[in-house]
N, C-alpha and C positions, 0 to 999 in steps of 0.2 A: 699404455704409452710407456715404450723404454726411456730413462732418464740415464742421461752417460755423458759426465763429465760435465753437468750442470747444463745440458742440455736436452730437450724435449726431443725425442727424436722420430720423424713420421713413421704410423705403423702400416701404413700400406707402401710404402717404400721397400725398394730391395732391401740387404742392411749394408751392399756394398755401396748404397746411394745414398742410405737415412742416413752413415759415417761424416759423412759430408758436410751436415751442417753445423759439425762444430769446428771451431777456428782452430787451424794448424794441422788439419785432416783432409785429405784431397784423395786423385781418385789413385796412386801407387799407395799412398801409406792406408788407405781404408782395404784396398785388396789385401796388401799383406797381414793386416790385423785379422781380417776372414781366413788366410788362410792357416797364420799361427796356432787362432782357435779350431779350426777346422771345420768353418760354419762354409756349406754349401751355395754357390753363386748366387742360385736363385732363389731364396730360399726370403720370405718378407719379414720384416721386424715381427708383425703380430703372429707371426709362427715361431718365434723364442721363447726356450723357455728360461726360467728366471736364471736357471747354470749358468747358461750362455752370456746371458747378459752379464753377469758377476765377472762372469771372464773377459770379456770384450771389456771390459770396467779396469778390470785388473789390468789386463794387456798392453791399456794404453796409460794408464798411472804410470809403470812399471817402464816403457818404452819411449815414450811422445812427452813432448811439453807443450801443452793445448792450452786455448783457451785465457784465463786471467793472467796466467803465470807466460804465455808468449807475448802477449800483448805488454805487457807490464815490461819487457825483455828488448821487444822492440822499441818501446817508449822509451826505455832509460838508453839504447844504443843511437837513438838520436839526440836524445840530451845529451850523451858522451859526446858527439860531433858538434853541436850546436854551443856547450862549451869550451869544445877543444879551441873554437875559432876559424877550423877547416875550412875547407872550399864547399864541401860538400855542408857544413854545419852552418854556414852564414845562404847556402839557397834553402834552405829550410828554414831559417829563421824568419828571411824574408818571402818565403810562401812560393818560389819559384820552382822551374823542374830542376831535380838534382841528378839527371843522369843525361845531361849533356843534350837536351831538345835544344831545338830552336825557341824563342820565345818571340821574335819578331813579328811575327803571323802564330796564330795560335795559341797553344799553352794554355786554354783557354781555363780548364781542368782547374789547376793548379791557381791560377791569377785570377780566377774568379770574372762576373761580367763585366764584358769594356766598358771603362769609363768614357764619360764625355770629356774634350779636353775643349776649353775656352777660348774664344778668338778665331780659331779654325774652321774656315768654311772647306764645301764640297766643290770644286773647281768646276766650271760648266762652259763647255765649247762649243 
């Protein structure tokens, strides 16, 4: 089992697809890490050998911010808004969508299960 970048990564997977499950890796930045290294498309994690991996390791140290240090990136770039007092900083603070949905109907995601509200019946004709 290759380990890269604090992740386990599948050995019967491509390795343009094992790339994947670590955070901040998707399917352009795991092609182009395969191709820097010059590991072959089809080619599955448990057919590396340990070079490879060292490389694929280095590659994305050296290139990518994965992982603890994105998350951690993202986290403090919403605490910057949710401090700032922004439009965007106070729908986040209140749990809502912050890229302009509707919340009328919906939003479900974000605002969590409808509440019951008190008093209000189902109208019946």
């Amino acid at each position: 089992m290759a380990r890269i970048a604090g992740v386990n990564i599948p050995t019967q997977k491509r390795v343009e697809i094992g790339l994947r499950y670590i955070h901040g890796i998707g399917a352009t930045k795991a092609r182009d890490i395969c191709r820097k290294v010059g590991i072959a498309q089809n080619r599955r994690v448990h057919d590396l050998t340990d070079s490879e991996v060292i490389q694929i390791r280095e590659a994305i140290d050296r290139d990518y911010v994965v992982e603890g240090d994105l998350r951690r990136e993202v986290a403090m770039n919403i605490k910057r808004l949710m401090d700032l007092g922004c439009y965007r900083g106070l729908r986040h603070r209140k749990g809502l969508p912050v890229r302009g949905q509707r919340t009328h109907t919906n939003a479900r995601t974000r605002k969590g299960p409808a509440k019951a509200i008190a008093g209000k019946r189902k109208v019946t004709k």
